[in-house]
N, C-alpha and C positions, 0 to 999 in steps of 0.2 A: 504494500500500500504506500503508497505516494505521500510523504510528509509536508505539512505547509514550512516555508522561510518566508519570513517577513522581517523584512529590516528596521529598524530606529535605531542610531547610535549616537553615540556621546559625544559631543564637542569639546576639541582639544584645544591648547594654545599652537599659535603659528610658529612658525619662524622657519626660512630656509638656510637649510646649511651647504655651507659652502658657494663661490661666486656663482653668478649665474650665464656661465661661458660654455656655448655650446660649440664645439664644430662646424665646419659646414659641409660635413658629412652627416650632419646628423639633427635630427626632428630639431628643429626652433635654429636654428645656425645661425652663430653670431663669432665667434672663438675663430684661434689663427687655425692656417688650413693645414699646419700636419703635428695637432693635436686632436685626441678623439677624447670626446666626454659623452657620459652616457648618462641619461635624464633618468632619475629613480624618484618618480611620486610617490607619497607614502602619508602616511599618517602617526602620529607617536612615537616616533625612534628619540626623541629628546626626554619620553617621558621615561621608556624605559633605558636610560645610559646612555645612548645613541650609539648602539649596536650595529645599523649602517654605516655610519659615519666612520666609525672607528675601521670598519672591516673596508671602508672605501677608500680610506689612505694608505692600509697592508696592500691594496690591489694597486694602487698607485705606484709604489716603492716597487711592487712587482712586476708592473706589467707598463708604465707607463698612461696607462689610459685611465681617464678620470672620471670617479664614478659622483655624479652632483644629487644629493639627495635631498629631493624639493621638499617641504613639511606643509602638509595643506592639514587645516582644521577636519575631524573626520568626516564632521555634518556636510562637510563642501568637498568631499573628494570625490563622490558621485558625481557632481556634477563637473565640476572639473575637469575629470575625465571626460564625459558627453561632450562637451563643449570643445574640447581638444578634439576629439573623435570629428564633430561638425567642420571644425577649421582644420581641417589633415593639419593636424601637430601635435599630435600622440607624443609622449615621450619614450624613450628606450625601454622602458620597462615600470612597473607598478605595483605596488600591494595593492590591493583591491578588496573590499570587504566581502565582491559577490564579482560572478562575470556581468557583463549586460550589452543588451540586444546592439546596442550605438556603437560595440566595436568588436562584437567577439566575432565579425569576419574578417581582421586584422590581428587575430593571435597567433603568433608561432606556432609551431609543432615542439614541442618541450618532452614528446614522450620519448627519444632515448635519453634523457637524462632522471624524470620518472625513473624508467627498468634500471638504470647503473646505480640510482643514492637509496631504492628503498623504500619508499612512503611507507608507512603503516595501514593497513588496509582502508580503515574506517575515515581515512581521508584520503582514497583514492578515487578519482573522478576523471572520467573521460566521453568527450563530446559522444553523443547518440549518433550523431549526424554518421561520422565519420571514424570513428573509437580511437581518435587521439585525444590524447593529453595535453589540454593548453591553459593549465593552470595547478601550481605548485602550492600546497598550502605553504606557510611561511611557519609558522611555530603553533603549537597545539595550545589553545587557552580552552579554562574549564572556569566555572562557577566556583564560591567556597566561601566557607565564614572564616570572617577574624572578630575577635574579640576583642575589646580591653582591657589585659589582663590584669592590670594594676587595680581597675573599679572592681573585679570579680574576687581579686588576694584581698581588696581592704574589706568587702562585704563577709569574704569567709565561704562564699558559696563555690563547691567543687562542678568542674564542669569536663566535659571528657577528653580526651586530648589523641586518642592511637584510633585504629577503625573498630578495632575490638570493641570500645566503650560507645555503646549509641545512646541514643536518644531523641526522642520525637520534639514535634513543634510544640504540643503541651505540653512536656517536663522544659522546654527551653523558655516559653513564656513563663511559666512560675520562677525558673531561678532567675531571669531575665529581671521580672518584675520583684523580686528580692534583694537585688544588686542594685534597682532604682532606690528603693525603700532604705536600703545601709547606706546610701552613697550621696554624692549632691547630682548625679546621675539623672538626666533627665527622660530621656529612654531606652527602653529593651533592648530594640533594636532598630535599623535601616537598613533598603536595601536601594540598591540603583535603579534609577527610574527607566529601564529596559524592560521590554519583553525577553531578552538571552535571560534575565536573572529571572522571572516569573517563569519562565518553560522550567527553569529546574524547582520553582517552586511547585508548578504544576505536577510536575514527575513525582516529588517524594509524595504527592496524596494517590498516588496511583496512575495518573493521568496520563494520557497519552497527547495532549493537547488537540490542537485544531486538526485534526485530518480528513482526509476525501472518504466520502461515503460511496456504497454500492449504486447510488441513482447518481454519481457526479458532482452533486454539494460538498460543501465544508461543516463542518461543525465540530464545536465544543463537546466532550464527552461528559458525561456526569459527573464523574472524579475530579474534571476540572472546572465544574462550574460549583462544585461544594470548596476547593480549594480558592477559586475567587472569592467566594462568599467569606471563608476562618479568613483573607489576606483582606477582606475590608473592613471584619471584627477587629484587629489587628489595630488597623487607622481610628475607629471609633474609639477603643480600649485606650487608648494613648500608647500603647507598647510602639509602635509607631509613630514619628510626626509625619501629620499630615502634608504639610509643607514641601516633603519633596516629592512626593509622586504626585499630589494634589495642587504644587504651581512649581515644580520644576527646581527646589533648594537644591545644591548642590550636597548627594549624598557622602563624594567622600568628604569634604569641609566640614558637614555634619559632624562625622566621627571623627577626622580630626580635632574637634573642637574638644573631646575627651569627657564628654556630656551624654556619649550615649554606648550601652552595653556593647553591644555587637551589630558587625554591618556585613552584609549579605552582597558578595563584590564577586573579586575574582584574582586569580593568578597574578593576573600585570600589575596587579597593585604591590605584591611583593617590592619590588623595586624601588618604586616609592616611598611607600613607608619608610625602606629599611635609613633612604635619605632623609627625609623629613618631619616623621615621625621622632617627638625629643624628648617631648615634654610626658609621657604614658610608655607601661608597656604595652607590646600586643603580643596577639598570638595567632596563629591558625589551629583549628579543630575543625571536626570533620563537622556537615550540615547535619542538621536534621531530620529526619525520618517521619512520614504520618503515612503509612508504616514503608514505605519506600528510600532503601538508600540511591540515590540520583543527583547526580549535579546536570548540567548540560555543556558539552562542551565539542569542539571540531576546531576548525580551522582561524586562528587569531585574522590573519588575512589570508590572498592569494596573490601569489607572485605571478605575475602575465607579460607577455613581454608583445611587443606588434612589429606587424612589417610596413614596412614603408619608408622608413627612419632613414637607412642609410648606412645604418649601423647595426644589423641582423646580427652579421656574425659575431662582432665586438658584444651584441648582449649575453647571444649566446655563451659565449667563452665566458663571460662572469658568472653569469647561474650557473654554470658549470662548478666553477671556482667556489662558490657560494656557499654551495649544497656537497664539496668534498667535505670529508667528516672533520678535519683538522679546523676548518675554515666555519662549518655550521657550529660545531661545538663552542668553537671562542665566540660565537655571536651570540649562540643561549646564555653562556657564561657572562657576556658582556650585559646581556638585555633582562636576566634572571627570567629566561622565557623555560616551558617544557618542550621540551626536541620531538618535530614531526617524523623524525626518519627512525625506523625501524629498530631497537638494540641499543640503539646511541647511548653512551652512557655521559653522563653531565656533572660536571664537579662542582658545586656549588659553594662558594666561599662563604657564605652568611644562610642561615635559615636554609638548609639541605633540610630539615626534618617538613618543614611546608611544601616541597616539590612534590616531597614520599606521600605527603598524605592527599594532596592533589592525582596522583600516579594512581595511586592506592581505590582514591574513589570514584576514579575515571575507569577504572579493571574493574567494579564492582558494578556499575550503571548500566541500567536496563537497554537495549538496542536505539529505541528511541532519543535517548539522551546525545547522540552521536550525529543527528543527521538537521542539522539548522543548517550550519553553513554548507554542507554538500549540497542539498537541496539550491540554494542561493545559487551554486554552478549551477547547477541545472535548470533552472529556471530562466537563467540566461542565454545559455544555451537553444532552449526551447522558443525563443524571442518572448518570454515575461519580462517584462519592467517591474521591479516588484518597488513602490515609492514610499507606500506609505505600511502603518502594520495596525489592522482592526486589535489585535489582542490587547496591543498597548494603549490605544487610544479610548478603545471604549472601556477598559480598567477605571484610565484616569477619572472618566467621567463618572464610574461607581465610587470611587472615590472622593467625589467632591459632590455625589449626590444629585446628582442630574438622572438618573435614572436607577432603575430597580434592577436587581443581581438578575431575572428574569429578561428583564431588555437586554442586559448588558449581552448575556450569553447571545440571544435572540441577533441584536446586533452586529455582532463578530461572526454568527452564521453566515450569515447576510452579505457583510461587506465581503469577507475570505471566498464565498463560492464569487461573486462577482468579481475581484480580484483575480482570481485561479483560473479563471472561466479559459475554455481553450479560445 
């Protein structure tokens, strides 16, 4: 059965690195003519370490050709892209949150380097059209709780920390709401205002989320419109502020602020923290259960690369470079990302016990929990635009009480088979 992906992401800060000097062999050409620079759009490499960057100045020293890594805000790399695709000036290459219809007739063929580095299955994807492969996931992001563990040591309340030790979304609101009550803690918990972080919340009630029915529609399954329902008791109860799902407050700044028990994120935040976070401890522990262990997780982005540039082969030769193991490994290590290729092993200098327990509940997660971002290829692929995401929008609106858990569901039918529609 055909899973739904629907996209909403998070807006990052900008900033491009390094000059902006292209060839004139190459997509946007401005740069002297026997230098090659190779255009890498992307999104976040400054949040996490800037893991291109660093790995684009070892290709430099190596190879001569320079690899310029543009940082576009996530909410605008979609279109971005489009827009490049409109004015033939595609760059060298891209992470991509999803493929889409405005250029994936301008992907490379990338599958012998696929067959040579390894994927792991569950993020192997190859066009229907044609059974090539024109898109590399970039590093594996999963769902996960952190805590703050300083408010949970001063309240005295034990909480689980290995996979061995579970616990449901009901024993995490009582100790949750017992850590408010010891603490100047104002709440339980947050989580990011995504549909990625709701699908896994969806999962641990059972759920399978939005998927295609036998007459062709979409819908909501019962398990997760009971799970919408405890996620807006949640907002009611105060174990939630309303403020970020309900007008958009900035979740991690939330729990930065060291005001609220636990926040409901994901992997890339590792990195983060481990910089910024000063003033609190934290921790990772595994989510919670209602009775489902599930986080969701696939592909952080996709690497793509087009023709027409100028520069094919020059990209080629990079991904190449990229994706050998000496080269991906120093870029997880750099970015504190989890490695897409197969066996890879990853040495972690700070918090190696949060990758394991990321690893751990990514092996443990039911099928469904795997397939958001594969779907997103394929939907591309298939010429879907997928722009907007019913899951998340018609949430927000239970959340701020514009409509009854009954519409909500009813509505996310609605919009997803129209959405979906062939």
């Amino acid at each position: 059965m055909k899973r739904q992906y629907l996209t909403r992401s998070l807006a990052t800060a900008s900033i491009t690195i390094g000059a902006l000097v292209l060839a004139s062999c190459s997509s946007g050409s401005g740069g002297s003519d026997d230098e090659v620079v190779l255009q890498l759009m992307q999104s976040g490499d400054v949040n996490q370490g800037g893991g291109y960057a660093k790995l684009a100045d070892k290709y430099f020293e190596e190879t001569g050709v320079r690899v310029e890594v543009v940082e576009v805000p996530n909410d605008d790399l979609r279109t971005r892209l489009r827009t490049s695709a409109q004015a033939n000036d595609l760059p060298a290459l891209a992470a991509s949150p999803s493929t889409d219809p405005a250029w994936t007739e301008r992907l490379l063929d990338l599958t012998d380097i696929f067959d040579e580095v390894g994927v792991i299955d569950t993020l192997s994807v190859a066009d229907p059209a044609d059974g090539k492969v024109k898109a590399l996931p970039t590093t594996l992001t999963a769902v996960g709780m952190f805590l703050n563990k300083s408010l949970w040591d001063e309240a005295g309340v034990e909480y689980p920390t290995t996979l061995e030790e579970q616990w449901t979304w009901d024993e995490y609101v009582e100790k949750s709401s017992e850590v408010v009550e010891k603490t100047d803690a104002e709440y339980g918990a947050v989580m990011d205002g995504s549909a990625h972080r709701l699908r896994s919340f969806l999962f641990e009630f059972g759920s399978e989320g939005v998927t295609e029915q036998p007459d062709g529609t979409w819908a909501l399954d019962e398990k997760g419109a009971e799970a919408l329902g405890y996620f807006k008791k949640l907002h009611e109860d105060g174990v939630m502020p309303q403020a970020v799902w309900g007008a958009a407050d900035d979740p991690s700044a939330t729990f930065k602020s060291g005001r609220v028990a636990g926040y409901m994120s994901g992997v890339w935040q590792i990195a983060d923290f481990q910089a910024n976070i000063t003033d609190f401890e934290w921790v990772s522990v595994p989510l919670p259960q209602q009775p489902v262990r599930a986080t969701n997780y696939g592909a952080a982005s996709w690497l793509v690369a087009f023709d027409g540039t100028g520069v094919e082969e020059e990209t080629l030769a990079f991904i190449k470079w990229l994706y050998s193991e000496e080269n991906y490994r120093e870029y997880c290590e750099i970015s504190g990302c989890l490695p897409v290729l197969d066996g890879l092993e990853v040495s972690y200098k700070d918090d190696a016990y949060a990758f394991d327990l990321y690893n751990g509940e990514i092996a443990e997660s039911p099928a469904i929990s795997a397939v958001q971002t594969t779907d997103g290829v394929l939907n591309g692929y298939e010429g879907k635009a997928i722009d907007s995401e019913p899951l998340f929008d018609e949430t927000v609106k239970l959340i701020n009480d514009e409509q009854t858990l009954e519409q909500t569901v009813e509505n996310i039918n609605k919009a997803s088979t129209e959405q979906m529609a062939d």
